[in-house]
C-alpha positions in Angstrom: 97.4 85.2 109.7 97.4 88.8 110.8 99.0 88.7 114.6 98.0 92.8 115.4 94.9 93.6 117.1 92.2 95.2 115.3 89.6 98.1 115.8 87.3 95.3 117.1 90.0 93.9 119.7 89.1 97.9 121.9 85.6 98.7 123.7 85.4 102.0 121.2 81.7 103.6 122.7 82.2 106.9 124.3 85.7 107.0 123.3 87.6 109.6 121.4 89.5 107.6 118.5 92.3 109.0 116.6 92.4 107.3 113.1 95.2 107.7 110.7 93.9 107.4 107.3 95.5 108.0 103.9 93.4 110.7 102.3 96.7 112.3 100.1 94.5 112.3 96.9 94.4 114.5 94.0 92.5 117.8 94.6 92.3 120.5 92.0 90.7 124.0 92.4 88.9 122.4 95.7 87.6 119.6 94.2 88.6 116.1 94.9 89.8 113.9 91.7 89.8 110.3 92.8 88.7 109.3 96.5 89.7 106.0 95.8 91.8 106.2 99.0 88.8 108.1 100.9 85.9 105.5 100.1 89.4 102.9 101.4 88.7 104.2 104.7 85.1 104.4 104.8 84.3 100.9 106.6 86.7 101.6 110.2 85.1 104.7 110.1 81.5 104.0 109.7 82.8 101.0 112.2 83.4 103.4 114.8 80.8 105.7 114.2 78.1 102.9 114.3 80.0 101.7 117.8 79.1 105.1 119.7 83.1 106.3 119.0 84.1 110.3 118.2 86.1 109.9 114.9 89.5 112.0 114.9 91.3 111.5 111.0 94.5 112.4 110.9 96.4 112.7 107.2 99.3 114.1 105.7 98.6 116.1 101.9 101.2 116.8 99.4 104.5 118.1 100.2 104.6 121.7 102.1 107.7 123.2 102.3 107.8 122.8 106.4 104.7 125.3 107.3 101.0 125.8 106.4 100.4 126.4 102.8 96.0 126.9 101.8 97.0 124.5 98.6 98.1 121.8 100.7 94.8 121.8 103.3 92.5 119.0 103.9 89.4 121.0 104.2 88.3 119.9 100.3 89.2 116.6 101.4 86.9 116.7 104.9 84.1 118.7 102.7 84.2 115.5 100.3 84.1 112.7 103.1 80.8 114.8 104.4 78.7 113.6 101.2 80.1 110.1 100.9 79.3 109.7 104.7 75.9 111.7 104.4 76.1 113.6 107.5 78.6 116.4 108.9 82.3 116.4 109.1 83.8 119.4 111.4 87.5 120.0 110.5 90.1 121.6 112.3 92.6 123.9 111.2 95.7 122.4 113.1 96.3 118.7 113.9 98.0 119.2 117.6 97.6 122.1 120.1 95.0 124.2 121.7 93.2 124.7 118.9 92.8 120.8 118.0 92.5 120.3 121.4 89.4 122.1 121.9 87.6 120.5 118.8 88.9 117.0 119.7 87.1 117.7 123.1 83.6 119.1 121.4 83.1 115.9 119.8 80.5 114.2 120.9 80.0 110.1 119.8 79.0 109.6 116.3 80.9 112.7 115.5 83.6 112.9 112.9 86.5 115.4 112.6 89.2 115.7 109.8 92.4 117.4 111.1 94.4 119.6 109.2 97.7 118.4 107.6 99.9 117.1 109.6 103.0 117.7 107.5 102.4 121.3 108.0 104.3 120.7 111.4 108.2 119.2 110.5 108.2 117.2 113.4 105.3 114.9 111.7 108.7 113.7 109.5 110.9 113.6 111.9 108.7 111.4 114.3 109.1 113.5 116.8 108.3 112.8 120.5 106.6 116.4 121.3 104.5 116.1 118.0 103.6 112.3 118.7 102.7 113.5 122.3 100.5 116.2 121.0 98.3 113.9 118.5 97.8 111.5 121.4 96.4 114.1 123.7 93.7 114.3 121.8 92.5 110.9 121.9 91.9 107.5 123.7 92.9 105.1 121.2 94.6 105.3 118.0 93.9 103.6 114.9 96.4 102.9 112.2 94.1 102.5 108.3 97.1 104.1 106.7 98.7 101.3 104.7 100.2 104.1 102.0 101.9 105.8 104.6 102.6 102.7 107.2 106.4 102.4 105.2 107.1 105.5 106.8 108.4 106.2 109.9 106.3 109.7 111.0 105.1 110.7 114.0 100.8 110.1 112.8 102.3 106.7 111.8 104.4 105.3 114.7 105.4 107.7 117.3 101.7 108.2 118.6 101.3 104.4 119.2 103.8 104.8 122.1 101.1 107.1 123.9 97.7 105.2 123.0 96.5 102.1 122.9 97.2 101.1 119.1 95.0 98.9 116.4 94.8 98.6 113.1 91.9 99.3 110.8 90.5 97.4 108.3 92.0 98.6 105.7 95.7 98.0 106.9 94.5 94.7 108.0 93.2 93.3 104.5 96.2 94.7 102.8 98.7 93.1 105.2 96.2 89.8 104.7 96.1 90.1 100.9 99.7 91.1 100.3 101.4 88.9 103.4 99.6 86.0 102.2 100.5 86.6 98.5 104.5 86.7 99.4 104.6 84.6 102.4 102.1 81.9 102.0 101.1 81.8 98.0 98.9 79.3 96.4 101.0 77.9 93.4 102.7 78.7 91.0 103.1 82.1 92.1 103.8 85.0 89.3 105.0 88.0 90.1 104.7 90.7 87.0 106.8 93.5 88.0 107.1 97.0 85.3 107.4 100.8 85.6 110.9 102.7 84.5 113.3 101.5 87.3 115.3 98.3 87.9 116.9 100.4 90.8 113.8 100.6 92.8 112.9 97.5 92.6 116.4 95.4 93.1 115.3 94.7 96.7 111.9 93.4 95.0 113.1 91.0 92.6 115.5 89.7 94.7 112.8 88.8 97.2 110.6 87.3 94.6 113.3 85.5 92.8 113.8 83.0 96.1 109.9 82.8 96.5 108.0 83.5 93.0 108.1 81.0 90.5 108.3 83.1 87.3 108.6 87.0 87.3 107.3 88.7 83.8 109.1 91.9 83.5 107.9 94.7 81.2 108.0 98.7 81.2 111.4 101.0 81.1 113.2 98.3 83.6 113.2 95.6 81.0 115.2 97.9 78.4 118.2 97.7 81.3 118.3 94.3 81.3 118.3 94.3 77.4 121.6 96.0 77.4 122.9 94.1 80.1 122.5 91.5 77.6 124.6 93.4 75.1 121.9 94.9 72.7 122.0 98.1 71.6 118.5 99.9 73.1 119.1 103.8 71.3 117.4 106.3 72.8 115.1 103.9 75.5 114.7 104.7 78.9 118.0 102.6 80.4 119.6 102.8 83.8 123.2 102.6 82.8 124.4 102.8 86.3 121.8 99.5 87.0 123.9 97.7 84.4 126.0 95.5 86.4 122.8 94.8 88.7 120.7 93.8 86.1 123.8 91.1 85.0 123.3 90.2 88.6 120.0 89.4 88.8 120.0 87.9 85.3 121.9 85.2 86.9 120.6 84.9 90.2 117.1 84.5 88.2 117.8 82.3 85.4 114.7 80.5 84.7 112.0 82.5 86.7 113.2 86.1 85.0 111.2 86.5 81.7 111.7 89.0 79.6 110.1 90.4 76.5 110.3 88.4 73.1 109.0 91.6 71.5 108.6 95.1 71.8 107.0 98.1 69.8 109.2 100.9 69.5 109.0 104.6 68.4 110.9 107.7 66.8 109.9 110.2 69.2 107.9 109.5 73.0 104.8 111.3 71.4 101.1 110.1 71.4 101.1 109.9 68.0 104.8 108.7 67.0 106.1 106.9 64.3 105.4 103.2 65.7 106.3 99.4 64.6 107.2 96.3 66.1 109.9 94.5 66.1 112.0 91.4 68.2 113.4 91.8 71.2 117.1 92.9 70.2 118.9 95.9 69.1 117.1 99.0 68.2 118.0 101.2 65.5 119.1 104.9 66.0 116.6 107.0 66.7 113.9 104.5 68.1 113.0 103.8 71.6 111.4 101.1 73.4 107.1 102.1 74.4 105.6 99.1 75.0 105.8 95.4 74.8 104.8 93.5 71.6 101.4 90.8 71.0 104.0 87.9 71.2 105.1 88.4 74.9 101.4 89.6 75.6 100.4 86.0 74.4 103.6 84.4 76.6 102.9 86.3 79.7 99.2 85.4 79.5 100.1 82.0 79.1 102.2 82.0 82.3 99.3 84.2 84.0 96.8 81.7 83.4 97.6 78.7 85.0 98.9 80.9 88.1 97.6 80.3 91.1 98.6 83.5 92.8 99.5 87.0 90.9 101.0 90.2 92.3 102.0 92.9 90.2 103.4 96.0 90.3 104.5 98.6 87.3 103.0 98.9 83.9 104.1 97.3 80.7 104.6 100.3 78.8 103.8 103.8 78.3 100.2 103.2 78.9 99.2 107.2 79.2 99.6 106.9 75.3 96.8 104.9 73.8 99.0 103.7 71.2 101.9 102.4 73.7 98.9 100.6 76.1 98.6 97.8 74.7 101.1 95.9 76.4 99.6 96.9 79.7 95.8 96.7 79.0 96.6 92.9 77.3 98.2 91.9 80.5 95.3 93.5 82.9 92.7 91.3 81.0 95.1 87.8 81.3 94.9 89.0 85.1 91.6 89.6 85.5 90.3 86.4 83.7 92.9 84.1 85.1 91.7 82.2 88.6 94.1 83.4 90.4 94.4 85.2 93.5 95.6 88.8 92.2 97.0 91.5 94.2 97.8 94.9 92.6 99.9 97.3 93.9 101.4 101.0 92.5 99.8 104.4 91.3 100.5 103.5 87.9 99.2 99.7 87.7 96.3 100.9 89.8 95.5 103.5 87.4 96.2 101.0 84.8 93.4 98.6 85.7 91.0 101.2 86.4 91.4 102.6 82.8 91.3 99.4 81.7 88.0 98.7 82.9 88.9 95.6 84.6 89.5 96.5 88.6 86.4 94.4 89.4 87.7 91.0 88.2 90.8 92.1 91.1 91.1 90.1 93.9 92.6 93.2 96.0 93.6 96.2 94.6 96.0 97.9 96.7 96.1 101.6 98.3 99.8 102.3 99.0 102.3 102.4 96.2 105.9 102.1 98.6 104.5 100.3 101.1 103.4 97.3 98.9 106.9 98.0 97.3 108.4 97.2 100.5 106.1 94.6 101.5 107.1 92.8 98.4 110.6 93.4 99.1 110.4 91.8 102.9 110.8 94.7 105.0 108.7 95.2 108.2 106.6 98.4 107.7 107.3 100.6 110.9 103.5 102.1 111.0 102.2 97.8 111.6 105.4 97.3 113.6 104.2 100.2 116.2 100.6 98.7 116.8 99.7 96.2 119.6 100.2 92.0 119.1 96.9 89.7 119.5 
């Protein structure tokens, strides 16, 4: 049940509303790569639009170094959202002041206007009370459809829901559904596949999803700790060393619902086109590291997978960028998508996964934000939802 009011919950027509969106997406020489995260947005804006609202879109972009900096603008961004809309998007070359100011107030309903970064003021970090103050001026409502940024604390993400009435938008509000749901309230048995290089950025996860999941598949770099918390010698794998005693932790603490790989191909260089082979899970010989996981887990995880009723997962099985090392990943994205489970994914590199894999339309919900499913999965209330209005 999602307890925050909604876009729908506000009389929007002749309104100025100020949307925070998550448009930080890969641009290169002024085009935009994928617009996964634009098209995200799409529906609470054509929303408003369609309800007689003027459309303010508020993002951050990259990482400036504390000042305006041409690679880092949205204009590309704004110029992109123009054709996917199929009608005229102004943009504005600051986010707060006169000059924002005066465009927010040109906007007539039906318009839309992309603001300029808003890290390219520091206070935007810092959630600072002038800089929230300043983003609300220019608007009479603000909408929150940021769920890759609503971990973070900023002032387009919280501090500007002290000054305006505050909803979320659709977006935020199916991945709250889809991902609250899949932790909080799970149809059974509930598997949590959890990858990617680090056990230490995931401790809080697992220890979350140990008390509620009912078996948790790990793969990528982070089951090469555990191995050597076990004892075996990994060589030259990717290992946290100073995760050791962690992964001993949670080893025990999990018991039965930790699985980790009966097999694993391994290489003499982390190369495309290394030396490969497979062996069991156990030592590795000098000179060999750990790529991918081997057909034999593939086969056990897909077991587990298929009589799931719910799946979340987050983090690759291997080095998928290497067609040789994908294996692992790609054979786990198929016992997803064919299982009948409900499946959430979450994480850039599972995300891209599944889309390479050809297999995001058998997904029950693909998620948008990387930390912020992170920490959803971990149990941590996400300031930007924690900032808008209660039902």
């Amino acid at each position: 049940m999602f307890n925050k009011k909604t876009v729908k919950d506000f009389e929007v027509k002749g309104k100025r509303v100020f949307v925070r969106v998550d448009f930080n997406v890969p641009v290169k020489d002024g085009v935009v790569g994928d617009d996964t995260r634009i098209r995200a947005a799409i529906p609470t804006i054509q929303y408003l639009i369609d309800h007689g609202a003027a459309v303010l879109l508020a993002s951050h972009f990259g990482r400036p170094k504390g000042g305006p900096d041409p690679k880092y603008s949205l204009k590309p961004v704004a110029d992109h959202l123009s054709k996917l809309l199929g009608k005229p998007v102004g943009f504005s070359e600051d986010c707060i002041g006169p000059v924002a100011e005066d465009a927010a107030k040109a906007l007539k309903p039906g318009d839309v206007l992309v603001l300029e970064n808003t890290r390219f003021h520091p206070e935007e970090e810092k959630n600072g009370q002038e800089m929230s103050k300043g983003l609300a001026a220019l608007a009479d409502l603000y909408v929150n459809d940021a769920f890759g940024s609503a971990h973070r604390a900023h002032a387009s993400t919280a501090g500007i829901a002290a000054y305006l009435p505050a909803a979320a938008g659709f977006l935020l509000e199916k991945e709250i559904l889809y991902l609250g749901q899949a932790i909080d309230d799970p149809k059974r048995p509930f598997v949590a596949i959890l990858g990617g290089a680090k056990i230490s950025d995931k401790i809080g996860v697992i220890k979350n999803l140990i008390a509620k999941a009912d078996s948790i598949l790990i793969g990528g770099g982070m089951a090469n700790t555990f191995f050597k918390a076990q004892g075996y010698p990994v060589a030259d794998s990717l290992v946290e060393d100073e995760a050791l005693e962690t992964a001993r932790e949670l080893l025990g603490e999990g018991k039965s619902k930790l699985r980790l790989p009966v097999d694993v191909v391994i290489a003499n260089r982390f190369e495309p086109d290394a030396e490969s082979k497979l062996i069991s899970a156990g030592p590795v010989a000098e000179g060999w590291r750990i790529l991918d996981i081997g057909p034999e887990t593939v086969a056990a995880y897909s077991k587990v997978i298929s009589g799931a009723g719910t799946v979340v997962w987050n983090g690759p099985m291997g080095v998928f960028e290497f067609p040789k090392f994908a294996e692992g990943t790609f054979g786990v994205a198929k016992a997803v998508a064919t299982s009948k489970a409900i499946s959430v994914i979450g994480g850039g590199e599972s995300v891209a996964a599944i889309n390479q894999s050809g297999l995001a339309g058998k997904i029950t919900h693909i998620s948008t934000g990387g930390g912020a499913s992170l920490e959803m999965l971990e149990g941590i209330t996400l300031p930007g939802l924690a900032a808008l209005a209660d039902r």
